[in-house]
CHARMM-style PDB file with segment names, atoms N, HN, CA, C and O in Angstrom:
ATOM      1  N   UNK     1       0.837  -1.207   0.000  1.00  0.00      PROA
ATOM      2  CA  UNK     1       0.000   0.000   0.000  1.00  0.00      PROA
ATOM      3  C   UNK     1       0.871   1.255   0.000  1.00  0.00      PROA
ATOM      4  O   UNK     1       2.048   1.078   0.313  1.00  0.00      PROA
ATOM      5  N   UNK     2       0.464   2.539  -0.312  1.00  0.00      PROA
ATOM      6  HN  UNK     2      -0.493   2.683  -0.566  1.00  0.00      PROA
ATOM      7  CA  UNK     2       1.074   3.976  -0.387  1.00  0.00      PROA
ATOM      8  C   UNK     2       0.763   4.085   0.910  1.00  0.00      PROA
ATOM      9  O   UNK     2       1.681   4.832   1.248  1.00  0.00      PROA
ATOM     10  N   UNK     3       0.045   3.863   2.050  1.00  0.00      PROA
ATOM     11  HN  UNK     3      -0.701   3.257   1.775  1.00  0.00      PROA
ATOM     12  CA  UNK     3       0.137   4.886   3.395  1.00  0.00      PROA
ATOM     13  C   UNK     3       1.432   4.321   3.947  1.00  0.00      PROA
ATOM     14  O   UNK     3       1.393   3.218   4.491  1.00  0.00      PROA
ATOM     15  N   UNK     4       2.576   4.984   3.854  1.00  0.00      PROA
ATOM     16  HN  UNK     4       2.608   5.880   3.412  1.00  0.00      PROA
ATOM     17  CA  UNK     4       3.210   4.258   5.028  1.00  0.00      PROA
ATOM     18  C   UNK     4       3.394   6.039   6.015  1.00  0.00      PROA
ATOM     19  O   UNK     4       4.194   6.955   5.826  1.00  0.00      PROA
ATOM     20  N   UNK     5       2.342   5.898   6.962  1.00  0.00      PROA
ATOM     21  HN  UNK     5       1.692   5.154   7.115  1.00  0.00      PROA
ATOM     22  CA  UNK     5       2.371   6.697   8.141  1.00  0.00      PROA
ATOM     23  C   UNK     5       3.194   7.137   8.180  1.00  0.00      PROA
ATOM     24  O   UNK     5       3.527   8.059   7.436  1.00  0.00      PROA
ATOM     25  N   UNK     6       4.024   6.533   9.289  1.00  0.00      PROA
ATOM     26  HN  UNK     6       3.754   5.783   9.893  1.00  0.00      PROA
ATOM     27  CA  UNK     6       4.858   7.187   9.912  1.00  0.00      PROA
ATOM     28  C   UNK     6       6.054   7.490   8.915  1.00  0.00      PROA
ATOM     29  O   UNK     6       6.685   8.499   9.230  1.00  0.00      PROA
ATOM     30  N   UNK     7       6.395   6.987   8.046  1.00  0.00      PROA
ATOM     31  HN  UNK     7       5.883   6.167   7.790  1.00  0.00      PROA
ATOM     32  CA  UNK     7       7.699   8.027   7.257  1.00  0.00      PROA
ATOM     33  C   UNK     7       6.563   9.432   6.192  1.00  0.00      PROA
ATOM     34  O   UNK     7       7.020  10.404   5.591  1.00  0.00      PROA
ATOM     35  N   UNK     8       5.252   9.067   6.294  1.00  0.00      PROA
ATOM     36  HN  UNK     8       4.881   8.277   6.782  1.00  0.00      PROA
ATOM     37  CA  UNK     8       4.573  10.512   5.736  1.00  0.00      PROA
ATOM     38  C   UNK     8       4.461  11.862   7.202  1.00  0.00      PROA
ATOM     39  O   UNK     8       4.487  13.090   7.132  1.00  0.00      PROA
ATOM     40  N   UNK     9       4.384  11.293   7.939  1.00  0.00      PROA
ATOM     41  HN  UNK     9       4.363  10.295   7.997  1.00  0.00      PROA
ATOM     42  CA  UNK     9       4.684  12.000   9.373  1.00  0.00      PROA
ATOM     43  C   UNK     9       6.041  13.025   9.659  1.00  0.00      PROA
ATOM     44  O   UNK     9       6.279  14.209   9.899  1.00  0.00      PROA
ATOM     45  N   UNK    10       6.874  11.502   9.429  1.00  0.00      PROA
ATOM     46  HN  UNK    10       6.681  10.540   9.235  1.00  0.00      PROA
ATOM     47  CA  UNK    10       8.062  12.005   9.674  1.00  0.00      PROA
ATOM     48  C   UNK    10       8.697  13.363   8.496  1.00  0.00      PROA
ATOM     49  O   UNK    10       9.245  14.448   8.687  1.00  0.00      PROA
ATOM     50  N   UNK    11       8.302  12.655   7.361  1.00  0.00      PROA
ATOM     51  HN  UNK    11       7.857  11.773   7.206  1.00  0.00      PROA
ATOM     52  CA  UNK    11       8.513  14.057   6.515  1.00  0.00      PROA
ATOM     53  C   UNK    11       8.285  15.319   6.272  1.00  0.00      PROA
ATOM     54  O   UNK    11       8.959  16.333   6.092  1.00  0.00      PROA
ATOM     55  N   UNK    12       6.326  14.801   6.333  1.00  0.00      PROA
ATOM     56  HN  UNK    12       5.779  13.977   6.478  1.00  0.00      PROA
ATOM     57  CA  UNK    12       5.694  16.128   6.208  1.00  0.00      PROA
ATOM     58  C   UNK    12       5.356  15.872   4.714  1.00  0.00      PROA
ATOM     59  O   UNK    12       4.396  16.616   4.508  1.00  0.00      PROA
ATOM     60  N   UNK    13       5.671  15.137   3.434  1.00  0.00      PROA
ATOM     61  HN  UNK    13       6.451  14.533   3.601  1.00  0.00      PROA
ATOM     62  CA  UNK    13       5.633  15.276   2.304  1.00  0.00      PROA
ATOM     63  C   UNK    13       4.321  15.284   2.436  1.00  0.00      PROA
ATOM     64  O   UNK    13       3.931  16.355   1.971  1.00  0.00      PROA
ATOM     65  N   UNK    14       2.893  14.279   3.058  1.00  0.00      PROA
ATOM     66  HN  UNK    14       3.209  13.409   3.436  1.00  0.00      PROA
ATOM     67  CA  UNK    14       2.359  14.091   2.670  1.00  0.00      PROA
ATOM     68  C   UNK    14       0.789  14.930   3.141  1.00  0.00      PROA
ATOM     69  O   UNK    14      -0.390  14.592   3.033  1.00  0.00      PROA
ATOM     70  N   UNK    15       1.491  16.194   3.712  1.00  0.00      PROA
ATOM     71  HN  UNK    15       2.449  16.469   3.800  1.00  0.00      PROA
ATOM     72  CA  UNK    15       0.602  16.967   3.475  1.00  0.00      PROA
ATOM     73  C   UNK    15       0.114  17.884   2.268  1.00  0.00      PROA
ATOM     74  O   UNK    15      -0.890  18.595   2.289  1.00  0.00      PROA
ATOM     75  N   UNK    16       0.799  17.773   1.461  1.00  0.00      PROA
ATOM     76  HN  UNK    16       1.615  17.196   1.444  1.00  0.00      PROA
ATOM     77  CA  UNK    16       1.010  18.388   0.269  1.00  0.00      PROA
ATOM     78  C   UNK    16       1.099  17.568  -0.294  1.00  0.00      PROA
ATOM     79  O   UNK    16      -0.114  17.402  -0.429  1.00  0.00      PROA
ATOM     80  N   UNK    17       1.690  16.453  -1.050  1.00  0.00      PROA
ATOM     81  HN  UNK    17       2.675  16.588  -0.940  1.00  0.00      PROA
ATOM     82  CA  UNK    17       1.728  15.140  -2.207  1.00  0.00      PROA
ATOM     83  C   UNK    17       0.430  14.679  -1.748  1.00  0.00      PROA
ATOM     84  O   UNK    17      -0.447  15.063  -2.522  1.00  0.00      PROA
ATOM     85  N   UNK    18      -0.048  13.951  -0.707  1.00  0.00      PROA
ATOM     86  HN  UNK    18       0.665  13.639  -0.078  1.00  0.00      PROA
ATOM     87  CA  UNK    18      -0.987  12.735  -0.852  1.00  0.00      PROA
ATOM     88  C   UNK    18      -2.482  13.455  -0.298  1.00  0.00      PROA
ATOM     89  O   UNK    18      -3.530  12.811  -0.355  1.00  0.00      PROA
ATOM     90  N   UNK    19      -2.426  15.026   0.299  1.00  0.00      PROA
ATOM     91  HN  UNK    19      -1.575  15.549   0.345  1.00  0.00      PROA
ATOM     92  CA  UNK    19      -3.546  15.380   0.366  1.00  0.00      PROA
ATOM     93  C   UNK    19      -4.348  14.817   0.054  1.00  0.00      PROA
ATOM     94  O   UNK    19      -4.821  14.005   0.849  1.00  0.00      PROA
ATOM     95  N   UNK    20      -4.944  14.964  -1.341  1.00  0.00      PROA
ATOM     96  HN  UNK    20      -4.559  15.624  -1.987  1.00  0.00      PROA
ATOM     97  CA  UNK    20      -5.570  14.757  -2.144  1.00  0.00      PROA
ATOM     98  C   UNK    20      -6.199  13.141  -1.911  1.00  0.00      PROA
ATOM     99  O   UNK    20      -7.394  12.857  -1.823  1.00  0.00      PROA
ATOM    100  N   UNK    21      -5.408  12.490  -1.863  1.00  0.00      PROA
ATOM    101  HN  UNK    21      -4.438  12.720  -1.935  1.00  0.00      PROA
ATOM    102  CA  UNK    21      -5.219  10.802  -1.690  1.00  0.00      PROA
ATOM    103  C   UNK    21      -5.729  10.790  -0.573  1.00  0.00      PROA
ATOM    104  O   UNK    21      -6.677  10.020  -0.416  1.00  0.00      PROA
ATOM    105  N   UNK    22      -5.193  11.793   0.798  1.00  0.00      PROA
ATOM    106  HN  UNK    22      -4.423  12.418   0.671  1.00  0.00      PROA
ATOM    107  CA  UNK    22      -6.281  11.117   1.950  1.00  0.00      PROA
ATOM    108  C   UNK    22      -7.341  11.316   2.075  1.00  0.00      PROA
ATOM    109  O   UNK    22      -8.201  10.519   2.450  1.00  0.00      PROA
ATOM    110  N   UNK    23      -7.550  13.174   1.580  1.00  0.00      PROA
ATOM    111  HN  UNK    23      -6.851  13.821   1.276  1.00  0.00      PROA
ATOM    112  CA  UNK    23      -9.110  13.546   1.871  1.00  0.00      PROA
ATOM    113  C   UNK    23      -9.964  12.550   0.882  1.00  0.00      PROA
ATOM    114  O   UNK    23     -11.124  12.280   1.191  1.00  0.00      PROA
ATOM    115  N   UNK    24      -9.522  12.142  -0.016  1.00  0.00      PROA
ATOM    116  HN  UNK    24      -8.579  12.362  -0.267  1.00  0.00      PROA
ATOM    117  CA  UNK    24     -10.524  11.222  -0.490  1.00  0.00      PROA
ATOM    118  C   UNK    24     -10.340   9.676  -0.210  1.00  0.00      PROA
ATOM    119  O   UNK    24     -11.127   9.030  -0.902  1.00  0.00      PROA
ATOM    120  N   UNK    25      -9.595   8.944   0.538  1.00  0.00      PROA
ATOM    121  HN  UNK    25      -8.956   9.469   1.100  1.00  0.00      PROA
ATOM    122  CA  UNK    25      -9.787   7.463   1.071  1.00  0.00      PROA
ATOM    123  C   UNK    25     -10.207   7.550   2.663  1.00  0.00      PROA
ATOM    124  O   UNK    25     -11.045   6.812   3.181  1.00  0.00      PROA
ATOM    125  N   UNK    26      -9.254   8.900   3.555  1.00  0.00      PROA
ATOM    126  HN  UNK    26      -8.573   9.500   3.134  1.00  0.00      PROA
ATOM    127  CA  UNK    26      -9.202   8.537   4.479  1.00  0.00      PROA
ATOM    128  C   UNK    26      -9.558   9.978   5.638  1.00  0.00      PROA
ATOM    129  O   UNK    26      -8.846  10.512   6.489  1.00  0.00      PROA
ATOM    130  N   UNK    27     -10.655  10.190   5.288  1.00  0.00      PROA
ATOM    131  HN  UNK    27     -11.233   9.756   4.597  1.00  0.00      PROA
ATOM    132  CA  UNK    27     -10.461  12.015   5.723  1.00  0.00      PROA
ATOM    133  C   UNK    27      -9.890  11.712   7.131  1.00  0.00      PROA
ATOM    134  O   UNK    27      -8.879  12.147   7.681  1.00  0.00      PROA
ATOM    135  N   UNK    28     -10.730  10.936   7.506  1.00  0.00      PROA
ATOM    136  HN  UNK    28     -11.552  10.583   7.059  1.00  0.00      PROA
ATOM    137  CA  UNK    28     -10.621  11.381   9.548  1.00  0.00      PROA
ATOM    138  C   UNK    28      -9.477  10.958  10.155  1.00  0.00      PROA
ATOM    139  O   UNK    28      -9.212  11.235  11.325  1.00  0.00      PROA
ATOM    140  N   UNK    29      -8.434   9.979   9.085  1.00  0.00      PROA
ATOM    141  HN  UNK    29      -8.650   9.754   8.135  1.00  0.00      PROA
ATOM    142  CA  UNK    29      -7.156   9.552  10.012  1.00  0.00      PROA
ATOM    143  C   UNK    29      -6.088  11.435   8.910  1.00  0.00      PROA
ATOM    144  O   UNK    29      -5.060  12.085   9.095  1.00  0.00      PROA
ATOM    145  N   UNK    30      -6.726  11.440   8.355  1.00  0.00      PROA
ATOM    146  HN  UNK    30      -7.562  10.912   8.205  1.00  0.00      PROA
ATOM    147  CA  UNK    30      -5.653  12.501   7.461  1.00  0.00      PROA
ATOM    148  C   UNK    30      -6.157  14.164   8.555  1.00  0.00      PROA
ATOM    149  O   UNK    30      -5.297  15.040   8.647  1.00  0.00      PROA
ATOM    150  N   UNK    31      -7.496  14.368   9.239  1.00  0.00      PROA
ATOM    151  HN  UNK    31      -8.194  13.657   9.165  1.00  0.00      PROA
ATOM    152  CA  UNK    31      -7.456  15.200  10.210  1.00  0.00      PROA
ATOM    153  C   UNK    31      -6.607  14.520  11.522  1.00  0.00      PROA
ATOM    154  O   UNK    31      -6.047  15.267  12.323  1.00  0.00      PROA
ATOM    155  N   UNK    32      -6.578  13.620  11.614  1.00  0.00      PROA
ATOM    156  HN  UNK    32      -7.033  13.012  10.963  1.00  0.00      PROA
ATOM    157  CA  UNK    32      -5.971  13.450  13.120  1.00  0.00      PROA
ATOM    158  C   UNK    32      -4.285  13.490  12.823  1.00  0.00      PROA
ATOM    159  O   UNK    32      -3.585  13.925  13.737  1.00  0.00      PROA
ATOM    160  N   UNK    33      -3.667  13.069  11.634  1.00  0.00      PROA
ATOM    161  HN  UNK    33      -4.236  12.716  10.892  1.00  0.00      PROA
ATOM    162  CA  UNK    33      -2.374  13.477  10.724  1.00  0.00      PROA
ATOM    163  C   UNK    33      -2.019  15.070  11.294  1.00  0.00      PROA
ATOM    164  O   UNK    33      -1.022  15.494  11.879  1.00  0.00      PROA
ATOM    165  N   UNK    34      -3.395  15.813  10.820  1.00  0.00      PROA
ATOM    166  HN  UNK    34      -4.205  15.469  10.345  1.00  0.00      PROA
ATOM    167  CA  UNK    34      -3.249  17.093  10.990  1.00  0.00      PROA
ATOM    168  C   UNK    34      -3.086  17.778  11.887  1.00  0.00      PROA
ATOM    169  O   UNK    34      -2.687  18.928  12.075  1.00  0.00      PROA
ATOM    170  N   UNK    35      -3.532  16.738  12.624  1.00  0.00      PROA
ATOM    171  HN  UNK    35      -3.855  15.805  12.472  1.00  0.00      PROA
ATOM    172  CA  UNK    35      -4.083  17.198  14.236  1.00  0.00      PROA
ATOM    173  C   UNK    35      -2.516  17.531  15.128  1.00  0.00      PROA
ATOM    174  O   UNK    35      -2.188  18.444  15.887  1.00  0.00      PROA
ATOM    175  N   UNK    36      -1.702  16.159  14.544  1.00  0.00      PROA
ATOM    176  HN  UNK    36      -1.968  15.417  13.928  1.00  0.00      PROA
ATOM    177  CA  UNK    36      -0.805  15.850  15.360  1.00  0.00      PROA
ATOM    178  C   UNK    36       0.432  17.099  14.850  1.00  0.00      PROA
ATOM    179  OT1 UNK    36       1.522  17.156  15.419  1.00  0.00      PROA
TER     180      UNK     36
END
């Protein structure tokens, strides 16, 4: 699979690259992403 969490965490890329990808598979773990 493309989520690998914690190295999208650790980067930060994937607030900007996979946006898109979470708000549409995964909104509520991609707000709590946000959260953190």
């Amino acid at each position: 699979m493309i989520f690998d969490d914690n190295e999208r965490i650790v980067t930060g890329d994937f607030l900007e690259e996979d946006a898109d990808i979470e708000v549409g598979l995964r909104p509520r773990e991609l707000g709590e992403y946000v959260g953190q």
